[in-house]
N, C-alpha and C positions, 0 to 999 in steps of 0.2 A: 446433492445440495441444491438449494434454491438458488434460483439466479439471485443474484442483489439488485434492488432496486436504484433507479440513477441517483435517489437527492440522499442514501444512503452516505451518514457520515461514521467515520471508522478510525478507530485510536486504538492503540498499541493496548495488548491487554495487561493486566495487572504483575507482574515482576518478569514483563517483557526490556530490556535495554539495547539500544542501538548503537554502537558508534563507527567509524568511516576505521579501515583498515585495511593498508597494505591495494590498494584503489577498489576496494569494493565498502559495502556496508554490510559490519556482520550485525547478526540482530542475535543477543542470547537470550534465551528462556532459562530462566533463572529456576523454574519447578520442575524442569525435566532435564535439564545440564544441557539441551540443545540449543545447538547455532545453527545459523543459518548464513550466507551470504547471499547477498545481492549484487546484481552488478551495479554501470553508474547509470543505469535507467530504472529500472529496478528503484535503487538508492532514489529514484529522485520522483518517483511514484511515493513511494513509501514517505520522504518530505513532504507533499504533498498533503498528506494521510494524516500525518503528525501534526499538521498546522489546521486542521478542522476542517477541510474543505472535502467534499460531497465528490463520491466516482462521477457525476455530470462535470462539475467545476472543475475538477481534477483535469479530466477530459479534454475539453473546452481551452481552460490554460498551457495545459502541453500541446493540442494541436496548433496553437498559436505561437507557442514556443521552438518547435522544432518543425514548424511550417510543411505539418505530414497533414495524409487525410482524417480528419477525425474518427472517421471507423476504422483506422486500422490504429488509431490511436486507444479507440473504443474498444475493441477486443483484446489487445495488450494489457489495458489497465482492470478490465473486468477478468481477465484470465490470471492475473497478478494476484487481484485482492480477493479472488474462490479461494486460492491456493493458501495465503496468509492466512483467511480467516479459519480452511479446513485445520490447519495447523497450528492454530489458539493463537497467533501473532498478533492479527488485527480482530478487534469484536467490535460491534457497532453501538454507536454512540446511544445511551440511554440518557433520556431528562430535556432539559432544556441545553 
């Protein structure tokens, strides 16, 4: 898979649902009967994701939030959303 690019924005694909369960976030795929769970960082990348904001902003916001180094912030979140996107969860925003 291609790397993603940073200003790369990424939304839930189409009869993808999420909701918080049991202290994680399960995410179903509704066209394969598969779940997935997330932890609460995980879950809070994936928020993130949901709210239209770009793997840089993402980024950028949580390093600021959790007062880590942004590269280890950086490869967390870039190593998250390979994974989602290999897995038809997140696909990248087309249009305006």
């Amino acid at each position: 898979m291609e790397s993603l690019a940073g200003d790369t924005i990424l939304v839930p694909a189409t009869d993808i649902h999420a909701r918080p369960f049991d202290g994680e976030l399960v995410v179903l795929d509704l066209k394969s009967n598969a779940y997935f769970g997330l932890d609460d960082i995980g879950a809070r990348i994936w928020s993130e994701f949901a709210q239209g904001f770009s793997l840089d902003d993402t980024i950028l916001r949580l390093a600021e939030e959790f007062d880590a180094p942004r590269s280890e912030i950086a490869a967390d979140v870039h190593e998250l959303a390979e994974r989602l996107v290999e897995a038809g969860l997140l696909v990248p925003k087309s249009g305006p």
